[in-house]
Each structure stands twice: as structure tokens, then as C-alpha cells.
N, C-alpha and C positions, 0 to 999 in steps of 0.2 A: 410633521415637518413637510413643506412641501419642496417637490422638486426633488428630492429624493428618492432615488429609482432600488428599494432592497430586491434580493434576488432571492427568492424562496428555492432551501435546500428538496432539491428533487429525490434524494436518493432513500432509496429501499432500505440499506442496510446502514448500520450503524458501521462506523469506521473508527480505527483503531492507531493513534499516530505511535510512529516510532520511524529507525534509521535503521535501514537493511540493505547492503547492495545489491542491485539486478541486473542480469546481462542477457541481451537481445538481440538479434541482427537485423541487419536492413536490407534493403532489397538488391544488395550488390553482394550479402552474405557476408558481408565485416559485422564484428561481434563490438555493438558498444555497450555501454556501461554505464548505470543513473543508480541514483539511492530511491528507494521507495519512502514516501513521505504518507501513506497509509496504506490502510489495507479492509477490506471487510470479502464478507461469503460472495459479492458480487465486483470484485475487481479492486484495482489498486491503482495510486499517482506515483508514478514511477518521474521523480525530477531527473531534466536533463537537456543537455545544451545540442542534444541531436532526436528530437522527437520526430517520429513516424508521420505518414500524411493520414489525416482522419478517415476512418475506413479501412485503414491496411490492418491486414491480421497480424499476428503476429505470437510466438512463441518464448517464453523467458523463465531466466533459471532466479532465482530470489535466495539468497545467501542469509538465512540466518544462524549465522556461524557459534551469536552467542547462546544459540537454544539447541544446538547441533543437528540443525537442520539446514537442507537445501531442497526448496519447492520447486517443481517444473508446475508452470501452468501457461495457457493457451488462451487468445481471446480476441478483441480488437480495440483499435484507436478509437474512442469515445467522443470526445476532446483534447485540445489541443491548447496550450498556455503558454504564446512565445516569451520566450527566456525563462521558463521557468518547468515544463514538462510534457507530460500527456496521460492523459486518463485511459485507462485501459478495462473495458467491461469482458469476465471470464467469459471462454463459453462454456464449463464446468459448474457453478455455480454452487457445487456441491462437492467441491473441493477436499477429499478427504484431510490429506497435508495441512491446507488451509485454515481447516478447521482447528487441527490440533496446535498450529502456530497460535492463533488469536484465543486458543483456552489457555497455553501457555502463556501467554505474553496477560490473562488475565489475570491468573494465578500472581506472578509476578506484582501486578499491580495491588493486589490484596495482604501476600507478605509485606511490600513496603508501605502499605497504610497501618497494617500492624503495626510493624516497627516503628513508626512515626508517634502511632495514638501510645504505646508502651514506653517511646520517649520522653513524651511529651508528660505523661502520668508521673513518670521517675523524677520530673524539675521541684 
């Protein structure tokens, strides 16, 4: 097709979509608030109607309440998606926390294909 501009996925790491709240502050030290729309070993899209300027660091707590976890991690503005978020690349990237959220949230995904394919077998 021509005239069609595709945008080749740049990233390192494989990402992981799901809904987690995260909370930030900005450079006047008010604490906002986005959902994380993924996540991998090297950073996360934190959606939100108040993103950071590209370049700004920045610090955030990530509420995975339903894994009973709460991750602190640290990194910067990567990109920026008005109306819709900001990419944030760790500077940890060896995120202990991290890690064990995305083997859990693996796990998870394995039980419910289980369950699915054992469904599916029982019709």
C-alpha cells in the first residue's frame, strides 16, 4: 500500500497490558493519579489527563491491589501522547517488584487459558 507511513515497534522489552492505578507528583509536588496501560522490565504507559514534560523525571507508586502489591519505581518522561498519557522508561530496569508483578500477572494468564481450554474440552 502506498502512502502508508507503519511505525516500527521500537521497544526492547515485551509488554504486558492490564489496569493498575499509579500515583506521581509533578513539579509543584501535587500527587496525580493515571492507570497504567502496561508495563515491562523497562518502563511503563501510565494513562493520564495530566502528563509530565518529556525529560522530567520522575518517581511513582503503582497499586497492584489485586496481586497485593504496591511497586515504588523511578525513571523518566520517554514520550508523551496528548490526551491520552506518557511513557515512562525505568531507571532500574531490573526492577526486583517488577519482576514478580509480570511473573504474577503471567501465571494468572496461564491459569485462565487453563480454564478456558478445560471449558472448552467439558462442551
Amino acid at each position: 500500500m502506498y502512502g502508508v507511513d507503519v511505525k516500527k515497534d521500537k521497544r526492547r522489552h515485551s509488554r504486558k497490558l492490564f489496569r493498575i492505578e499509579a500515583r506521581y507528583q509533578d513539579s509543584h509536588g501535587r500527587v496525580l493519579k493515571g492507570t497504567v496501560r502496561n508495563l515491562s522490565l523497562g518502563g511503563v504507559f501510565i494513562e493520564t489527563h495530566h502528563p509530565l514534560e518529556k525529560g522530567d523525571s520522575l518517581h511513582a507508586t503503582l497499586d497492584a491491589h489485586d496481586l497485593g502489591k504496591v511497586i515504588d519505581v523511578s525513571g523518566k518522561v520517554v514520550r508523551i501522547e496528548w490526551n491520552k498519557g506518557m511513557a515512562i522508561e525505568f531507571d532500574d530496569q531490573n526492577n526486583r517488584d517488577v519482576k514478580l508483578l509480570l511473573s504474577s500477572l503471567r501465571k494468572l494468564d496461564q491459569a485462565s487459558l487453563l480454564a478456558l481450554s478445560r471449558s472448552a474440552q467439558g462442551d
